[in-house]
C-alpha positions as CSV (number, residue, x, y, z in Angstrom):
1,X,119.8,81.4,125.8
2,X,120.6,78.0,128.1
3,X,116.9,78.2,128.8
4,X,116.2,77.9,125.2
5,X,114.6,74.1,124.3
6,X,115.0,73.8,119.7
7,X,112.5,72.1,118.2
8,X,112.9,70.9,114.6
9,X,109.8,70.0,113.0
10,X,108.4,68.2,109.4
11,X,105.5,71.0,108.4
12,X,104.0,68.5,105.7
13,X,104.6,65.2,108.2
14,X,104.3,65.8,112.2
15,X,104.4,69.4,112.3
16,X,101.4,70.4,109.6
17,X,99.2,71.2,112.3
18,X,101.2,73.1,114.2
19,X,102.6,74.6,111.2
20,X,99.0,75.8,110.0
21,X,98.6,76.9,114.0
22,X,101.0,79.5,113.4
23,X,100.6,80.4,109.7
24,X,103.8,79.3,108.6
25,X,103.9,79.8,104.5
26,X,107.4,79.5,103.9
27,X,110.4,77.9,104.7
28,X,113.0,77.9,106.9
29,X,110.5,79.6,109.5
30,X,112.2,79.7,113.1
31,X,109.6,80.5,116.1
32,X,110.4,81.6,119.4
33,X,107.8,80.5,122.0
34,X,107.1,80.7,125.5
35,X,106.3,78.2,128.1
36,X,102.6,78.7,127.0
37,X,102.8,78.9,123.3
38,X,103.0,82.5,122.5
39,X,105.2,84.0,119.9
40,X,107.7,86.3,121.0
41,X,110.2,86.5,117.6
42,X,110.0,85.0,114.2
43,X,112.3,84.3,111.9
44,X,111.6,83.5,108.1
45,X,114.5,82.6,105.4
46,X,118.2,82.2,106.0
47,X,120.0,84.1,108.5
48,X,124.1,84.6,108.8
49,X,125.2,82.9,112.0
50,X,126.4,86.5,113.3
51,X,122.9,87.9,112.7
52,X,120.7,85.0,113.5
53,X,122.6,85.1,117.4
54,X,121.8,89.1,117.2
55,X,118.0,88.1,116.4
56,X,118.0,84.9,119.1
57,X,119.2,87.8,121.4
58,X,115.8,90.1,120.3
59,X,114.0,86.8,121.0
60,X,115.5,86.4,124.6
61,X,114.8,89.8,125.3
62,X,111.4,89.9,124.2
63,X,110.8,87.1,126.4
64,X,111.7,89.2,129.7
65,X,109.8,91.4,128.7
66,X,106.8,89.5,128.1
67,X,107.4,88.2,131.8
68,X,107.6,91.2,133.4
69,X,104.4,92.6,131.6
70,X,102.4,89.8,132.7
71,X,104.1,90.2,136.3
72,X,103.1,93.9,136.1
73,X,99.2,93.5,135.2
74,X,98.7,91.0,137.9
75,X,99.9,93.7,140.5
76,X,98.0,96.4,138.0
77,X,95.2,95.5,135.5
78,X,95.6,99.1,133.9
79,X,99.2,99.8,133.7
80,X,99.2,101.8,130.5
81,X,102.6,100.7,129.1
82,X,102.2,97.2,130.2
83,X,99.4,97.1,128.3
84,X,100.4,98.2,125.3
85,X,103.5,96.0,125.4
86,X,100.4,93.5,126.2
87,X,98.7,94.2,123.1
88,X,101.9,94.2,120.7
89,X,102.3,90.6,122.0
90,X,99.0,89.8,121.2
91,X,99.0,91.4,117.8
92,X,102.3,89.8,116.8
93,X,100.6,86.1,117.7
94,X,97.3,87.3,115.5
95,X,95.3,87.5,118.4
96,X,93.3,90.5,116.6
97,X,90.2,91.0,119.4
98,X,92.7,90.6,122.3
99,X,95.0,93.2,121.0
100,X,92.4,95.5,120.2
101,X,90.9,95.3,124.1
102,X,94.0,95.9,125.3
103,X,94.8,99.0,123.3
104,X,91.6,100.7,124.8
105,X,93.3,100.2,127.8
106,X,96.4,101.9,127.3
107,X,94.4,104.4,126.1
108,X,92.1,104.7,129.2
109,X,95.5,104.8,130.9
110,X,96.7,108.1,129.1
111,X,99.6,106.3,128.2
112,X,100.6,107.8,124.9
113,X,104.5,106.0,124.2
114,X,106.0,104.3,120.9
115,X,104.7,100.9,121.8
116,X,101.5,102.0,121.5
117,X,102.1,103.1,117.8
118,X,103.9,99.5,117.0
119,X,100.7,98.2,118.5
120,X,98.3,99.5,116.5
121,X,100.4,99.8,113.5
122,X,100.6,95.8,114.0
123,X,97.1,95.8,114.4
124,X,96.1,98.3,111.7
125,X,98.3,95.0,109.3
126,X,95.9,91.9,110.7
127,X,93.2,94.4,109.1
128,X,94.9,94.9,106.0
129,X,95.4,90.9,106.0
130,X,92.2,90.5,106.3
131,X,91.3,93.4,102.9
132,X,93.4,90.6,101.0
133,X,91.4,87.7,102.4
134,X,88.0,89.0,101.5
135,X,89.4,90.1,98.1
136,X,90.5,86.1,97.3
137,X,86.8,84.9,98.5
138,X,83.8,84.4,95.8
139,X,80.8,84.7,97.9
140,X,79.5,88.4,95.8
141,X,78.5,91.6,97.4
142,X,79.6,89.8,101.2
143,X,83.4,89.7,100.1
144,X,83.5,93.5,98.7
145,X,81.7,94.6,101.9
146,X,84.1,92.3,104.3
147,X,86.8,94.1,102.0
148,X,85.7,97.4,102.8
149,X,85.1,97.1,106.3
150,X,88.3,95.5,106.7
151,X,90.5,98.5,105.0
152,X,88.5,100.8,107.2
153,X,89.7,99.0,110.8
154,X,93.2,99.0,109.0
155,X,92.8,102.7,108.5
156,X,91.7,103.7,111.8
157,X,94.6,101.7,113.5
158,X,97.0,103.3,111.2
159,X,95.8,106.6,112.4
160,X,96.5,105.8,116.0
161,X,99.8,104.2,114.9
162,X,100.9,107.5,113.2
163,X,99.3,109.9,116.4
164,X,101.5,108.0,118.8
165,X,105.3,107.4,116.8
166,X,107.7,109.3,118.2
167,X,110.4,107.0,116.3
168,X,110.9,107.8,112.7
169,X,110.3,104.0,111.6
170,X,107.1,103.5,112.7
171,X,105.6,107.3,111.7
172,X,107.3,106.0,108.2
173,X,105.5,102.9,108.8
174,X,102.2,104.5,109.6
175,X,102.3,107.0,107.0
176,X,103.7,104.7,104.1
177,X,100.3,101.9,105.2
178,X,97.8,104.4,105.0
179,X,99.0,105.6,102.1
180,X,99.1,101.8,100.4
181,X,95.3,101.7,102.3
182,X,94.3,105.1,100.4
183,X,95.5,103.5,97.2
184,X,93.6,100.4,97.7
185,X,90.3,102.7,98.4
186,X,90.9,104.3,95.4
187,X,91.5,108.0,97.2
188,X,94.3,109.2,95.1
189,X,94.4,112.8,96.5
190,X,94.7,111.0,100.1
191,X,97.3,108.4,99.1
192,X,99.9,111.5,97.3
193,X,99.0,113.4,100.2
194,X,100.8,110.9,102.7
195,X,103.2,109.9,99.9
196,X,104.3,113.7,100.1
197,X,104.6,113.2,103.6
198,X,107.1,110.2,103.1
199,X,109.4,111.8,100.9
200,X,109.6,114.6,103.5
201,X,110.8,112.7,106.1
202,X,114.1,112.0,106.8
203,X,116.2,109.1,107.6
204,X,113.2,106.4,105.9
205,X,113.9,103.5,104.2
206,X,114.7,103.6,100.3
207,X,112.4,101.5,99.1
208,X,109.1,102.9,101.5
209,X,110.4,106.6,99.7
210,X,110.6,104.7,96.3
211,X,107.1,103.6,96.4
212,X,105.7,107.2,97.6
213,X,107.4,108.8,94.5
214,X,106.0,106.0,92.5
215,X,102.8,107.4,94.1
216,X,103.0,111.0,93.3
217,X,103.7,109.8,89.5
218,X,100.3,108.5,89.1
């Protein structure tokens, strides 16, 4: 990580408008950028030295990566794999209509591989972010319809994100999002339908299969 240049900066001094760039809320918040500003890790709260080198090494890693896809579409505009890797980039750095394009491609491409569902399962949360949004505005019948529309994107990417896991995490992931979605939309029967699906799987996180069976209680 000799290539790695730290940064410390004052979010309510020198730093606010970078801080409000990247949508920093809390603190400590470490970000790992390239040469060109984009996100490739982020960090928030307090790490253990021994696990904060482990996540430096994700960062450095990521950052290869991110190389070589770029090197890759140059020589191949619709490399299906580099463009999903592509769009989970863009999604991780917010960049919600970029990501989206991108996924189409992979698509087009047949490719059909994990990264595809941690693509659109990233996308199908800048959706859901934006259900919450709406919800805090006072504008009337515009913020329940922004709402709506919003959960319905989130929905459809979560679809695709559960289609395309082949890795336990992110079908959890998937399933466990629509689920929350369903709840939000008020389709019960939907939401304990997917919750069942949880509870089924195996190897899941604890607290994902607490909420399902919280689920099936109502």
């Amino acid at each position: 990580m000799a290539q790695v240049v730290p940064v410390r900066l004052d979010t309510e001094k020198s730093g606010k408008r970078l801080a409000a760039e990247y949508g920093v809320q809390s603190l400590p918040t470490v970000l790992f950028l390239d040469a060109d500003g984009v996100v490739m890790h982020q960090l928030v709260g307090y790490y253990a030295p021994k696990d904060f080198a482990s996540e430096m090494s994700t960062a450095a890693r990521r950052h290869k990566d991110w190389a070589s896809v770029k090197q890759i579409l140059k020589q191949n505009p619709a490399d299906g794999k580099a463009n999903a890797l592509y769009a989970l980039t863009m999604a991780r750095n917010s960049r919600l209509r970029e990501a989206e394009k991108v996924i189409r491609l992979a698509q087009r491409a047949g490719y059909t591989e994990n990264t595809l569902a941690k693509a659109c399962n990233e996308l199908g949360d800048l959706y859901f972010a934006r259900r919450e949004t709406a919800e805090h505005e006072h504008d009337g019948h515009n913020h329940a319809a922004g709402s709506a529309t919003a959960l319905d994107d989130a929905i459809a990417f979560f679809k695709l994100g559960e289609k395309y896991a082949s890795e336990v995490d992110d079908r959890a992931y998937a399933k466990y999002s629509l689920m929350a979605s369903y709840f939000h939309q008020k389709r019960m029967d939907t939401a304990r339908r997917y919750a069942k699906e949880i509870v089924a799987l195996k190897g899941v996180n604890e607290r994902i299969i607490a909420d399902a069976k919280s689920i099936l209680k109502r």
